[in-house]
C-alpha positions as CSV (number, residue, x, y, z in Angstrom):
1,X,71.2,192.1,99.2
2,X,74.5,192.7,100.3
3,X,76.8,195.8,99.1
4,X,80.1,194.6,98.5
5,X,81.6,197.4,98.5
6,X,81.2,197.6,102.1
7,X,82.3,194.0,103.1
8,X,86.5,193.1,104.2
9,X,87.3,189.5,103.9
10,X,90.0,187.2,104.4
11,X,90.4,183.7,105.0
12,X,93.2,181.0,105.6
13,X,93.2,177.1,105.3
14,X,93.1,175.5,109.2
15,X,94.4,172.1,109.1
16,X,91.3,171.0,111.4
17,X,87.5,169.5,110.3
18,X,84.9,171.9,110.2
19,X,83.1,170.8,113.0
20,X,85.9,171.4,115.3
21,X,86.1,175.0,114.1
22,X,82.2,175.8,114.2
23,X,82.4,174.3,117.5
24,X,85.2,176.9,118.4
25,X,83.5,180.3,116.6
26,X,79.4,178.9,117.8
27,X,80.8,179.4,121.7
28,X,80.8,182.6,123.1
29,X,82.6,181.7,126.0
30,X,85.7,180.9,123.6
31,X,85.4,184.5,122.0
32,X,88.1,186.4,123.7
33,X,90.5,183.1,123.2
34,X,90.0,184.1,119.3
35,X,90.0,187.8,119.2
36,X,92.7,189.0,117.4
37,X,91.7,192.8,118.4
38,X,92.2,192.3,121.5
39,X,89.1,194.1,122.6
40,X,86.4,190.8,123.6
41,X,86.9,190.6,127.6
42,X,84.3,188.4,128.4
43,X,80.5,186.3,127.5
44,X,78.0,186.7,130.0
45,X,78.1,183.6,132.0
46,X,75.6,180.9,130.7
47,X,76.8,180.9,127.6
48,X,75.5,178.2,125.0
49,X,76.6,177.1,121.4
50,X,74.6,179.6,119.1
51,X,71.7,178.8,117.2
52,X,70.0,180.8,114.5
53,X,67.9,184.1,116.3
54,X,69.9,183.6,119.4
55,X,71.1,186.7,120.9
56,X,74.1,187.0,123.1
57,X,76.0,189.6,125.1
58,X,79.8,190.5,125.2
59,X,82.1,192.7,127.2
60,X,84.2,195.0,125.1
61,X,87.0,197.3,125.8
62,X,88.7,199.2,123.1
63,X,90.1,202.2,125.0
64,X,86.8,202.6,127.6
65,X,84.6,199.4,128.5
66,X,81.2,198.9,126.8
67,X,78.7,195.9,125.5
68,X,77.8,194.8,122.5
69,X,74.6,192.4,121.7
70,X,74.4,190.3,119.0
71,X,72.0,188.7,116.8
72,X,72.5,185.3,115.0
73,X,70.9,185.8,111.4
74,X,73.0,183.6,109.7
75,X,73.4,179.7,110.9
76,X,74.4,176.9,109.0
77,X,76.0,173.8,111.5
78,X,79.6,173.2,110.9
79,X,79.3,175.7,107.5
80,X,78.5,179.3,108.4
81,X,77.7,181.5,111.1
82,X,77.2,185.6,111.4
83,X,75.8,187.8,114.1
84,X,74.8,191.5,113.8
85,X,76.0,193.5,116.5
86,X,74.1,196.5,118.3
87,X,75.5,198.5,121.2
88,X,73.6,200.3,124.8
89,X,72.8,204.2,124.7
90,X,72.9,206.7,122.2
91,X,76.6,205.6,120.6
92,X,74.8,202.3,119.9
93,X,72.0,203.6,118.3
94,X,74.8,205.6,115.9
95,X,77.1,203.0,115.4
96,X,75.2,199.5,114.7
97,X,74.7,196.8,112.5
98,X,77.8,195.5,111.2
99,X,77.8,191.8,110.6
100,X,80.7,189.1,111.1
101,X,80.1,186.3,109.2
102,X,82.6,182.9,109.3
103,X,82.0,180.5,106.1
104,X,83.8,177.0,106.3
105,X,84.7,174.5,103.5
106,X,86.0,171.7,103.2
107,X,89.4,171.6,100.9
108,X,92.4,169.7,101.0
109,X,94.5,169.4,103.8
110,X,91.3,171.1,106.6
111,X,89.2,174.1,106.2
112,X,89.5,177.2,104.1
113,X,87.7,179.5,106.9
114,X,86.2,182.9,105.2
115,X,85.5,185.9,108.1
116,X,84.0,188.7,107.0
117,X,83.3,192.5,108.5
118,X,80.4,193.1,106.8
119,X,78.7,197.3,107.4
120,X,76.3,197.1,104.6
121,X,73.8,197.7,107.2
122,X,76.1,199.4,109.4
123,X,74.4,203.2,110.6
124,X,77.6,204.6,110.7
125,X,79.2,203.0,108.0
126,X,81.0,206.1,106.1
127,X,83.1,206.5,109.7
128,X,83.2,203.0,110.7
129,X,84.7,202.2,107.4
130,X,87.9,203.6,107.9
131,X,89.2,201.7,110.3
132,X,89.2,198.5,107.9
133,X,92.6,198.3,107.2
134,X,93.0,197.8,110.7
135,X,90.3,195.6,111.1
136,X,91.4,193.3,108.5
137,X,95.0,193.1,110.5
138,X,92.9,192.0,112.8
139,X,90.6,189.4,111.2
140,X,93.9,187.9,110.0
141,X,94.9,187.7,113.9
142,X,91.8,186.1,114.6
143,X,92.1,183.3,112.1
144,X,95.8,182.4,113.1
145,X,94.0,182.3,116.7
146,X,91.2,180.0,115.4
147,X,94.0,177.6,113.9
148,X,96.6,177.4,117.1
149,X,93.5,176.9,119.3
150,X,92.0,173.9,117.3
151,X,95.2,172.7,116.4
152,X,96.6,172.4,119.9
């Protein structure tokens, strides 16, 4: 079960169908054009829609370069999708786990899209933790993203 108290969440009503916004979040490749962190550079090449228990890479940079891989553990076509990340090395093995969830519904007018920063199972969750105000800032960039790229 998950502990709330370690979960961020916002969400914002896209003017699109859900399918075209899975489509968007379930492709890799499209990552960096939806980061609002600014810190995705780039999917291995190859790059598929995701699929429950698929794993996939991802160039980072926040400050120095590094990877990240990720774990679909969540899948639900055109409804929800999450990954759990794990880095390389020794700082991946300290800092790993955290989960980023997107939940889509249906409403009036498109989708209310729900992305979540999830470090119930983060290891270093107590450090990792305080950066969620600046997290959620960018979550909120992301979805804006999301909404000019499937509205466009």
């Amino acid at each position: 079960m998950t502990d709330t108290k370690y979960v961020e969440t916002v969400e914002r009503t896209i003017p699109a169908p859900p399918e075209a916004i899975f489509a968007l979040i379930a492709d890799p490749s499209r990552h960096q054009d939806i980061d609002g962190s600014g810190t995705v550079r780039e999917a291995p090449e190859g790059s598929k829609q995701l699929a429950l228990g698929d794993t996939f890479g991802m160039s980072m940079k926040a400050g120095v370069a590094y990877s990240m891989s990720n774990t679909v553990i969540e899948y639900e076509p055109n409804r929800r999708l999450a990954w759990q990340t794990r880095g390389g090395g020794k700082l991946g093995k300290r800092f790993a786990g955290r989960i980023w969830r997107y939940e889509l519904e249906p409403v009036e007018g498109g989708t209310r899209v729900r992305e979540s920063w999830d470090l119930s199972e983060e290891t270093g969750k107590a450090l990792v933790w305080r950066a969620r105000g600046k997290t959620r800032k960018n979550m909120d960039a992301t979805l804006e993203r999301i909404e000019q790229v499937v509205t466009t």
